[in-house]
N, C-alpha and C positions, 0 to 999 in steps of 0.2 A: 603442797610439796610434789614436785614433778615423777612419774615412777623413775628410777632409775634403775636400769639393765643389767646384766652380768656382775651380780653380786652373789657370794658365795655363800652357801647351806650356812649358821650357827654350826661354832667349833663346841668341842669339850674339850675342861681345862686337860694337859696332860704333859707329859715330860720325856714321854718316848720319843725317840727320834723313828723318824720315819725312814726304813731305806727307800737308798735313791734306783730310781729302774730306767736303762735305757731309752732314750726318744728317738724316733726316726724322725727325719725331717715331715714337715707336713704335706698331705697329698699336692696339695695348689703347688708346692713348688720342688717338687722332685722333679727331677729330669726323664724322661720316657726316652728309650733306647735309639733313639734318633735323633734327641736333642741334648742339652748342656742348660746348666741354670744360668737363666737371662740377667744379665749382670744390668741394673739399674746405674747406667756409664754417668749420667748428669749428676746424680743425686754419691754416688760415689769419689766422683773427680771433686763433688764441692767440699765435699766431710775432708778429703787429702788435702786438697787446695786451703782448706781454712787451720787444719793443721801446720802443714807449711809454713803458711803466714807467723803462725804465731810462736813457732821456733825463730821469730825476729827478735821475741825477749830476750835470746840468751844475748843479745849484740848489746854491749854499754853505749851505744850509737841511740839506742831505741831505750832507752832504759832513765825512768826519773821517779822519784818516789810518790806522786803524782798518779802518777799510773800504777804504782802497785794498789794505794789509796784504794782509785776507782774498780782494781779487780778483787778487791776483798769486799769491799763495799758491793760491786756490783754480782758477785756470785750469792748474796743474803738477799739484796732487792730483786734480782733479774729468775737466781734460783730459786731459793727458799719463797718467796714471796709470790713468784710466776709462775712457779711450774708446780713446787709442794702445795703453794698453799691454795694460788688457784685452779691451775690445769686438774690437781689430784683431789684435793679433798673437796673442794670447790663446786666444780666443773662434773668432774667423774663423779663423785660420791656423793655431793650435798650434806655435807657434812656439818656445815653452816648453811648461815642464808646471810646475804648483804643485799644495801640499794643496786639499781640496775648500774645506775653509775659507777658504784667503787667496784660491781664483776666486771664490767668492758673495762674501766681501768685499768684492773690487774691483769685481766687476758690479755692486751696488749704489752701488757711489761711480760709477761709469759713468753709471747712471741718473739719478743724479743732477746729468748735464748738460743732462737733457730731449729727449735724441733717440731717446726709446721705447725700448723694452724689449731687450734683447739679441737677442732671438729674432730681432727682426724687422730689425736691424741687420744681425747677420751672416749672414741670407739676403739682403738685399738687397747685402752688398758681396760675397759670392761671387756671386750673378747678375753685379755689373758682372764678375767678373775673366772669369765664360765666358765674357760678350760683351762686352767693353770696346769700347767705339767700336763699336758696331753696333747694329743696332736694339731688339735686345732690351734692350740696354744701359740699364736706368732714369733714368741722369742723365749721360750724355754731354755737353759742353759743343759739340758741333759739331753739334747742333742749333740753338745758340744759347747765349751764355755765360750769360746769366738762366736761364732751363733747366738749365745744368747746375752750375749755382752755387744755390738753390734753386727754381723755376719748378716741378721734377718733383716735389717735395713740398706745390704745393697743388692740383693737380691729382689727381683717383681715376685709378687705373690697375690695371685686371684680371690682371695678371700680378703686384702688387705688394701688393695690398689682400684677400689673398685666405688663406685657409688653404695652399691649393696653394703657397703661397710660400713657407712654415715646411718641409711634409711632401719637398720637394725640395731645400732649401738649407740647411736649420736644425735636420734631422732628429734628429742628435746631442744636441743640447742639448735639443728638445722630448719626447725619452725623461724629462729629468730633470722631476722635480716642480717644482723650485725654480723652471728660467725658466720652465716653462708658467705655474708658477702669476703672476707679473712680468706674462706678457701678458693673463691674465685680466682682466677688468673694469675694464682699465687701472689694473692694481696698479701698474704702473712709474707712473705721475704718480701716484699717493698717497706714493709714498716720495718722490718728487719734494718735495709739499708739506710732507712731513713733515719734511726735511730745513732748508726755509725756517724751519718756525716754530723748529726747534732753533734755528738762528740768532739770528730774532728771541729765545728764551727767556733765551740764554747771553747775550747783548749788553746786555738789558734789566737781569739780572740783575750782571751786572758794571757795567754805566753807575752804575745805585744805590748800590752798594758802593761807587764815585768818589765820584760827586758827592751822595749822599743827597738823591735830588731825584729824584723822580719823572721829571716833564714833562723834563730834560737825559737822564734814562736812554733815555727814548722816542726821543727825536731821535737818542741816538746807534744806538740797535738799528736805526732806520730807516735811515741811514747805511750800517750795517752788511750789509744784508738789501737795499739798492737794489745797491752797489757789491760785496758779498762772493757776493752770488744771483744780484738781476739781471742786472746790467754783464756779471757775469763768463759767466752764461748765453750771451747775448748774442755776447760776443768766444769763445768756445769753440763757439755754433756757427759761427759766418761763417768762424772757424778749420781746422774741421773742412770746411766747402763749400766752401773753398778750393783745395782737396786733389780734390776731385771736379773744378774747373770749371779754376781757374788751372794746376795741376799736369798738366792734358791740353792745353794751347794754349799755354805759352810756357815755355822753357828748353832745359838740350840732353840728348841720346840717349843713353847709355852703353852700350846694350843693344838689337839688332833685335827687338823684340817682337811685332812684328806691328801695334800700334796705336799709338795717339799717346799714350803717358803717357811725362810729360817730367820730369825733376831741377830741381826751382825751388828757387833760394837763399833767396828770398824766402819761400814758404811752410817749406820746411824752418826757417828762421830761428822763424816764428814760431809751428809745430807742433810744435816741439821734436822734430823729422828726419820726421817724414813725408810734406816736400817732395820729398825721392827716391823721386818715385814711380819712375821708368821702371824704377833699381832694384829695386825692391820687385816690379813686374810679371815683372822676369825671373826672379825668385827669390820668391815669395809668399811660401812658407814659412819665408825666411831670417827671424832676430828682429831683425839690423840691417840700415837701408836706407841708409845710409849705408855704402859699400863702400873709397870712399878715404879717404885721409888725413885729409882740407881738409873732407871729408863730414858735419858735427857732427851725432850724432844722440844726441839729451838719453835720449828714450824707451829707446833700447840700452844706453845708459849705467845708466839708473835699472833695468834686466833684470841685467845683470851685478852692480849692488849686490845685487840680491835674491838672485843666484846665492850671490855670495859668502857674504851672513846667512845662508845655506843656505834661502831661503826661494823659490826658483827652480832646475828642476833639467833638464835635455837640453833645452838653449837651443842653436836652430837655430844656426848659424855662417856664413859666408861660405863659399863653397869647400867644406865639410864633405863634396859629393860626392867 
């Protein structure tokens, strides 16, 4: 088993809440009295720009049930499955272990939620766990909940934007050819796009075979590719930021961690269990964060099936110390 990096001290069990104490921005990206913070303009216009787009749902022009289908469906396969189960527990924590085939598998369905490359994921969520709530911390929310709900992703930050941020946190994986090659040349958004137009192809293709109409097949691939791509982009990242910003400021303790990551019912609910964070910080390594009964955690759940197809195998456990 590979070492893996920025995993946090063993908690003890406890039910104090922790208070919360002010963050300043981190050194790398505060502004010094001659400048202003470098606004990341590409990586900014595209997060607006894919927003945009997907306020095309609200048009009953763009709108088929088809497409909601594909975005309930595709926030469980693309989120739950691509970013929970492998970018996080996977990837970052080794939480399990699978064939080499079913991790590039899944890291490519990962990618295709549009939160860059694996590489550069799971060094930045092993940075947060060494410095959770402290300044190094890339997106802490007690600098401000914008900040650490997105804010730290449109801003350049020299501890985050940099090679030195793979060769320290992501070392493991950037041995393999497969992620290096991901974060080249921003191959991770070309599989991104590619995955859209499958979309549009399959939809287009099936619309015609319905209705033998061209111009109906259009409408519904659009349909399709607004609510099964966009939308679902969209609700699986804010998903995912949730977990960063909500899951450090409000819910309660199970665990003295040292910092403020807190059990939200609410993001758990709608991260399929990634809302026990404080869980999850006592135990990084653990594959479920959800430790009690009442704890639904969908991601754990969907680890244990793969266990069982035998397609999953020394899946971390509760207690297993």
């Amino acid at each position: 088993m590979p070492k893996v990096p920025g995993i946090s001290k063993p908690a003890k069990a406890s039910s104090r809440p922790v208070a919360m104490k002010p963050l300043h921005l981190p050194e790398s990206v505060k502004p010094t009295e001659k400048s202003k913070l470098r606004i990341r303009w590409t990586y900014s216009l595209s997060i607006l720009g894919v927003h945009a787009l997907a306020l095309l749902a609200i048009s009953p022009w763009f709108f088929s049930w088809a497409g909601v289908v594909a975005c309930v469906l595709g926030v469980y396969v693309f989120g739950t499955l691509g970013i929970n189960v492998c970018f996080h527990r996977l990837l970052t924590h080794r939480s399990f272990a699978c064939s080499t085939a079913m991790e590039r598998g899944l890291a490519l369905i990962g990618v295709c939620s549009l939160q860059e490359g694996p590489g550069r994921w799971v060094a930045i969520h092993r940075q947060h766990h060494q410095h959770s709530d402290e300044r190094p911390d890339p997106h802490s929310p007690l600098v401000a909940f914008f900040w650490g709900h997105i804010g730290w992703l449109l801003v350049t930050n020299d501890q985050t934007d940099t090679m030195q941020l793979y060769h320290r946190y992501a070392q493991d994986l950037m041995k393999q050819r497969f992620y290096m090659n991901l974060e080249r040349r921003l191959n991770w958004l070309w599989v991104y796009i590619a995955h859209a137009v499958l979309f549009a192809l399959v939809a287009l293709l099936v619309g015609y075979g319905v209705w033998r109409d061209w111009s109906g097949a259009a409408q519904f691939a659009a349909s399709v590719v607004v609510w099964g791509v966009l939308l679902r982009t969209v609700l699986v990242w804010h998903i995912t930021w949730s977990v960063n910003s909500l899951s450090h400021l409000f819910g309660y303790q199970s665990h003295d961690t040292g910092e403020n990551s807190r059990n939200n019912w609410l993001v758990a609910l709608i991260s399929n269990g990634e809302g026990w964070h404080n869980n999850h910080h006592a135990d990084p390594r653990c594959a479920a964060h959800g430790h009690k009964w009442y704890e639904l955690d969908v991601s754990y759940i969907s680890i244990v099936v793969m266990e069982k197809l035998g397609l999953a195998k020394r899946v971390m456990r509760p207690g297993r110390r």
